[in-house]
C-alpha positions as CSV (number, residue, x, y, z in Angstrom):
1,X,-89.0,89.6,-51.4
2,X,-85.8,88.0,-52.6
3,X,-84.9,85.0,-54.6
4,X,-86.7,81.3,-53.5
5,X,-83.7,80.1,-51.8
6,X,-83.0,83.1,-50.3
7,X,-86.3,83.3,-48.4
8,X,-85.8,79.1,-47.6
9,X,-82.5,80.2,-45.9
10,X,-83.7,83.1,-43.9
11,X,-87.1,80.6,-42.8
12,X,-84.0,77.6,-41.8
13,X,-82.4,80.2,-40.3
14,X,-84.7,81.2,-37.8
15,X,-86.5,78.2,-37.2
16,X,-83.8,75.6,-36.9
17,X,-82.3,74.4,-33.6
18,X,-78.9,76.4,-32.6
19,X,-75.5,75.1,-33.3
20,X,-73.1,76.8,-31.5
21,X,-69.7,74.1,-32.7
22,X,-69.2,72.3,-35.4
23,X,-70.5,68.6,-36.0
24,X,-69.6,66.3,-38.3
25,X,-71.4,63.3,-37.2
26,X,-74.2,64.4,-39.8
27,X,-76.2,61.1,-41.5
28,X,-75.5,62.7,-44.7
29,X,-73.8,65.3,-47.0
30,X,-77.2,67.3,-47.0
31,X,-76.7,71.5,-46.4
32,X,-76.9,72.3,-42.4
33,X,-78.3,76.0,-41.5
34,X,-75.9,76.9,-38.4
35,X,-76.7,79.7,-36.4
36,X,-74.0,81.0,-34.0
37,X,-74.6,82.4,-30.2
38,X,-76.6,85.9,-30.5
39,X,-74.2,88.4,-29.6
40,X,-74.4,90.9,-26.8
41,X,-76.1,94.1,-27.6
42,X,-73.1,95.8,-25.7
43,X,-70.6,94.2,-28.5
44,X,-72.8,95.1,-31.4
45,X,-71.8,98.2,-33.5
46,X,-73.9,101.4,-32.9
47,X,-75.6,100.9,-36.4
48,X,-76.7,97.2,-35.5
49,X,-78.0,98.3,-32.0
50,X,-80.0,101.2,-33.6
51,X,-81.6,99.1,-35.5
52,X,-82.9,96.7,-33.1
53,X,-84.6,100.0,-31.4
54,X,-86.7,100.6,-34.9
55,X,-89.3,99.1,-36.1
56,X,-92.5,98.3,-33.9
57,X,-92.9,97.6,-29.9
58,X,-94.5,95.1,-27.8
59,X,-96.6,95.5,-24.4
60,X,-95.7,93.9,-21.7
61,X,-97.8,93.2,-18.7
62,X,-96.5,91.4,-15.9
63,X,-97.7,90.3,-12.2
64,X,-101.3,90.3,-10.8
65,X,-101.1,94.3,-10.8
66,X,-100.0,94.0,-14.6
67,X,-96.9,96.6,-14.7
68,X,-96.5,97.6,-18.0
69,X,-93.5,98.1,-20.5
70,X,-93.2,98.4,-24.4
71,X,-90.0,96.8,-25.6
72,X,-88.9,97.1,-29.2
73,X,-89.6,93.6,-31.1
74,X,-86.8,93.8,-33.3
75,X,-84.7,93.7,-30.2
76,X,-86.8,90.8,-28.3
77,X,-86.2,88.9,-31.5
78,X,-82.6,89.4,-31.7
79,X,-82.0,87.9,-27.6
80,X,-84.8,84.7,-28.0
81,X,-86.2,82.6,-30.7
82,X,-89.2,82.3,-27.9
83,X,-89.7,85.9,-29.3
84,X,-89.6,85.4,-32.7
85,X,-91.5,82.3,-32.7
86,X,-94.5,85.0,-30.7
87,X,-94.6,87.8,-32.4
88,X,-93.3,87.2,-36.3
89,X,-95.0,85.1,-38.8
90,X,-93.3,82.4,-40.2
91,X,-93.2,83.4,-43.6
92,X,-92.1,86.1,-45.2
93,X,-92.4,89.0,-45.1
94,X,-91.7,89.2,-41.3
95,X,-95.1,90.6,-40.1
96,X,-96.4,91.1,-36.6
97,X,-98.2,87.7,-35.1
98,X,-99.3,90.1,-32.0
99,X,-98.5,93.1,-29.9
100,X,-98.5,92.0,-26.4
101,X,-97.8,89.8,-24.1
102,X,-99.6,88.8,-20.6
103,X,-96.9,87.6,-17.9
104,X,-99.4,87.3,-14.7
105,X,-97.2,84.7,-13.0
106,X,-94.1,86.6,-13.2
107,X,-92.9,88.8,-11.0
108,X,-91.8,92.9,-12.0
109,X,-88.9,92.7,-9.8
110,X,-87.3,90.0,-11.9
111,X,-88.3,91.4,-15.2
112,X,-86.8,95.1,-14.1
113,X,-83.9,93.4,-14.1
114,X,-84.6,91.6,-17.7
115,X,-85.3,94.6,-19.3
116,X,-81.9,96.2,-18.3
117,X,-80.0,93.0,-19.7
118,X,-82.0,93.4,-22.9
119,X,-81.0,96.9,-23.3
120,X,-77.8,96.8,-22.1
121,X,-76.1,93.4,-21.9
122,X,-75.2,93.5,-18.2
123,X,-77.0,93.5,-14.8
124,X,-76.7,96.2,-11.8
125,X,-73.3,96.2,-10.2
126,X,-73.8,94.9,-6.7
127,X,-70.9,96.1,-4.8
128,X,-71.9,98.9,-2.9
129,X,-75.3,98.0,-2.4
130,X,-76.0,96.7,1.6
131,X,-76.7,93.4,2.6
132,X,-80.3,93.8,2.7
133,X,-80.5,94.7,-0.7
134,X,-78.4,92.5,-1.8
135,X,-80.8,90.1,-0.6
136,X,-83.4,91.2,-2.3
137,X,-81.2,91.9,-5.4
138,X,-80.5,88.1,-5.0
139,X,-84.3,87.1,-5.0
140,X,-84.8,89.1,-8.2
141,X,-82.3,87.6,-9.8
142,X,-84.2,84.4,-9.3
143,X,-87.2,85.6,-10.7
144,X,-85.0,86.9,-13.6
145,X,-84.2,82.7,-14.0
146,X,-87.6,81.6,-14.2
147,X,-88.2,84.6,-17.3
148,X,-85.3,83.1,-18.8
149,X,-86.0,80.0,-18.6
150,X,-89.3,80.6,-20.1
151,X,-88.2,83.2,-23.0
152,X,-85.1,80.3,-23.6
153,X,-82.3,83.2,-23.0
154,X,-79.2,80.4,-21.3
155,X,-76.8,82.8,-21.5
156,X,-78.8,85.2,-19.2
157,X,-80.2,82.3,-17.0
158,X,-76.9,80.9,-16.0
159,X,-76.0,84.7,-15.2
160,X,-78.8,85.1,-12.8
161,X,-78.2,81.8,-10.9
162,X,-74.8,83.4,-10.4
163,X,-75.3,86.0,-9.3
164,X,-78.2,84.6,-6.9
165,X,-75.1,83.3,-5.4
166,X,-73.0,85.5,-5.4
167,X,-75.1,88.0,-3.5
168,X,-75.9,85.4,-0.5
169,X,-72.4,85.3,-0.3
170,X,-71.7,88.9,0.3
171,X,-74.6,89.6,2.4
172,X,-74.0,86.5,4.9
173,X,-77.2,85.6,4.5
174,X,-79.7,82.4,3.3
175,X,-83.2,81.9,2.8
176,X,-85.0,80.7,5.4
177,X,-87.7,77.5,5.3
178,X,-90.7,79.2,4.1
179,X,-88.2,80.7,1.1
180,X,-86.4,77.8,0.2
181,X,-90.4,76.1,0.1
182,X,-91.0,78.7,-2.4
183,X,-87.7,78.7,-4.8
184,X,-87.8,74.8,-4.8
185,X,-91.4,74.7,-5.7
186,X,-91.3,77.3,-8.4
187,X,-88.1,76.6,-9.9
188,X,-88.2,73.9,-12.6
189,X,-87.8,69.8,-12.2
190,X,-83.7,69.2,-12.0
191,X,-82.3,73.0,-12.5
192,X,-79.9,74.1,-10.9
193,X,-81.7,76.2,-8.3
194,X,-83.3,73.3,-6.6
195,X,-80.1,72.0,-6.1
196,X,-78.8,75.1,-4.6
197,X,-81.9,75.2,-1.5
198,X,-81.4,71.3,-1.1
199,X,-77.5,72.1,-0.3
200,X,-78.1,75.0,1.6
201,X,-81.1,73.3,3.3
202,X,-78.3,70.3,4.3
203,X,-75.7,72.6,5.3
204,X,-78.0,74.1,8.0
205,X,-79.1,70.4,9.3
206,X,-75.6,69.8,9.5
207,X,-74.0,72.5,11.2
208,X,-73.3,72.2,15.0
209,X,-73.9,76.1,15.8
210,X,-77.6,75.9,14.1
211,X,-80.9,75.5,15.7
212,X,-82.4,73.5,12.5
213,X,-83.3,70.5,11.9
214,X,-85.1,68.2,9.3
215,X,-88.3,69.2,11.3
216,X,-87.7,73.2,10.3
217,X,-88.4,72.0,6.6
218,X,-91.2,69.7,7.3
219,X,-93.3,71.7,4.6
220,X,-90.7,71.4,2.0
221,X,-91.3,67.9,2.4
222,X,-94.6,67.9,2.2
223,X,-95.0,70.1,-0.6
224,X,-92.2,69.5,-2.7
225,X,-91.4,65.7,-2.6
226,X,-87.9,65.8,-4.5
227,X,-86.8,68.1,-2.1
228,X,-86.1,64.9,0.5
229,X,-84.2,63.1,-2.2
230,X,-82.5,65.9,-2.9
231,X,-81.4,67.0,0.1
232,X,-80.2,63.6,1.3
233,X,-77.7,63.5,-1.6
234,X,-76.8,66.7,-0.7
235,X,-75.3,65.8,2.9
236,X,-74.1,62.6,1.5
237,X,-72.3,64.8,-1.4
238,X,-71.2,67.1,1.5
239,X,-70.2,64.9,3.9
240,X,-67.5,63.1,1.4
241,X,-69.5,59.9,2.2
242,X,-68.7,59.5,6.1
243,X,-69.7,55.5,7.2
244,X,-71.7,55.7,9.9
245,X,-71.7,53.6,12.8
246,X,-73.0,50.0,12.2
247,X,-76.6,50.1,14.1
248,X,-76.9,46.5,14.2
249,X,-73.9,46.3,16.7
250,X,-75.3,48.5,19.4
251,X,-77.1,46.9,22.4
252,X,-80.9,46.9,22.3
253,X,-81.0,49.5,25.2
254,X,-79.8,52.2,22.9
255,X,-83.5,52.2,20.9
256,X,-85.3,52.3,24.4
């Protein structure tokens, strides 16, 4: 069981907001529990990583047609304090709160990819994989966000939006209306996603070689309304700020 203070420090230790530099702008003199970045399982020693793998398992079922994995809960614990705070009690001894956990809104696609981070501290090596699946490796990775952002794993969650990037990029390609709709709507209020579909969004109104215009996201509009704001700072942001034309000086015959 340990000592009094020794079970005090391991409760602060786990339960305590992160502190990942050091801060000296403290009220008082008092003992602060700091708890450092979790590390990567692929820079952890072979004893450390084997025993994250002992020790009990949790299900997992995820999507409408509830795919199923069992992931080791020492390991869960290790990557997300959302995991601790979910499946270990708050006092000592560290016993199982529950077993499972039921992820119907998420998608599989964006957990496969969750699961190999987990286990391995990297994701798939897109490189030789063609555009089309880098596409759709691209949309995973934004349903790898949304777990992240959920299980609180930034490290990871900056990661995917990078990626997500990154594969549009080499594939040449973009979401169209109805996808944008969908990422914008799903993705939380001010992250960094819904940025990226207003920008791309404005980029498309804006260039002289495309057939879209403000009309070919009409349903953004409507269901999202942000997504107007958004998207207006977005050309003004990418436009450097161009002056337009002073209306008032025109003749009336120009709004006949």
């Amino acid at each position: 069981m340990g000592s009094w203070s020794e079970r005090l420090y391991q409760h602060a230790y786990r339960y305590l907001p992160p502190i990942y530099s050091r801060d000296f702008a403290y009220a008082n003199n008092a003992p602060v529990v700091l708890r450092m970045a979790r590390a990567n399982v692929s820079e952890i020693t072979a004893k450390t990583f084997a025993e994250l793998l002992s020790g009990p398992t949790i299900d997992f079922y995820v999507g409408e047609e509830r795919r199923h994995w069992s992931l080791h809960r020492n390991l869960l614990c290790h990557h997300s304090p959302y995991f601790e705070s979910e499946f270990l009690d708050t006092a000592p001894p560290k016993a199982s709160k529950r077993s499972e956990l039921d992820l119907p809104d998420q998608d599989p696609a964006g957990f496969e990819l969750l699961v190999k981070w987990l286990y391995q501290g990297t994701l798939d090596d897109t490189s030789d994989m063609t555009d089309e699946k880098k596409y759709d490796y691209s949309v995973a990775c934004h349903k790898l966000y949304l777990l992240c952002n959920k299980f609180d794993i930034p490290n990871l969650k900056n990661e995917s939006i990078d990626r997500y990037r990154q594969g549009l990029l080499e594939a040449q390609l973009v979401p169209d209306a109805d996808e944008i709709n969908d990422i914008y709507r799903s993705s939380p209020t001010g992250s960094p996603f819904r940025k990226l579909m207003a920008q791309i969004a404005a980029r498309q109104i804006m260039d002289p070689d495309s057939d879209k215009n403000a009309e070919s996201y009409r349903n953004c509009f409507k269901d999202n309304p942000d997504f107007a704001v958004d998207m207006v700072n977005a050309i003004k942001e990418g436009t450097g700020g161009i002056l337009f034309d002073d209306p008032t000086r025109r003749s009336c015959r120009a709004y006949r």
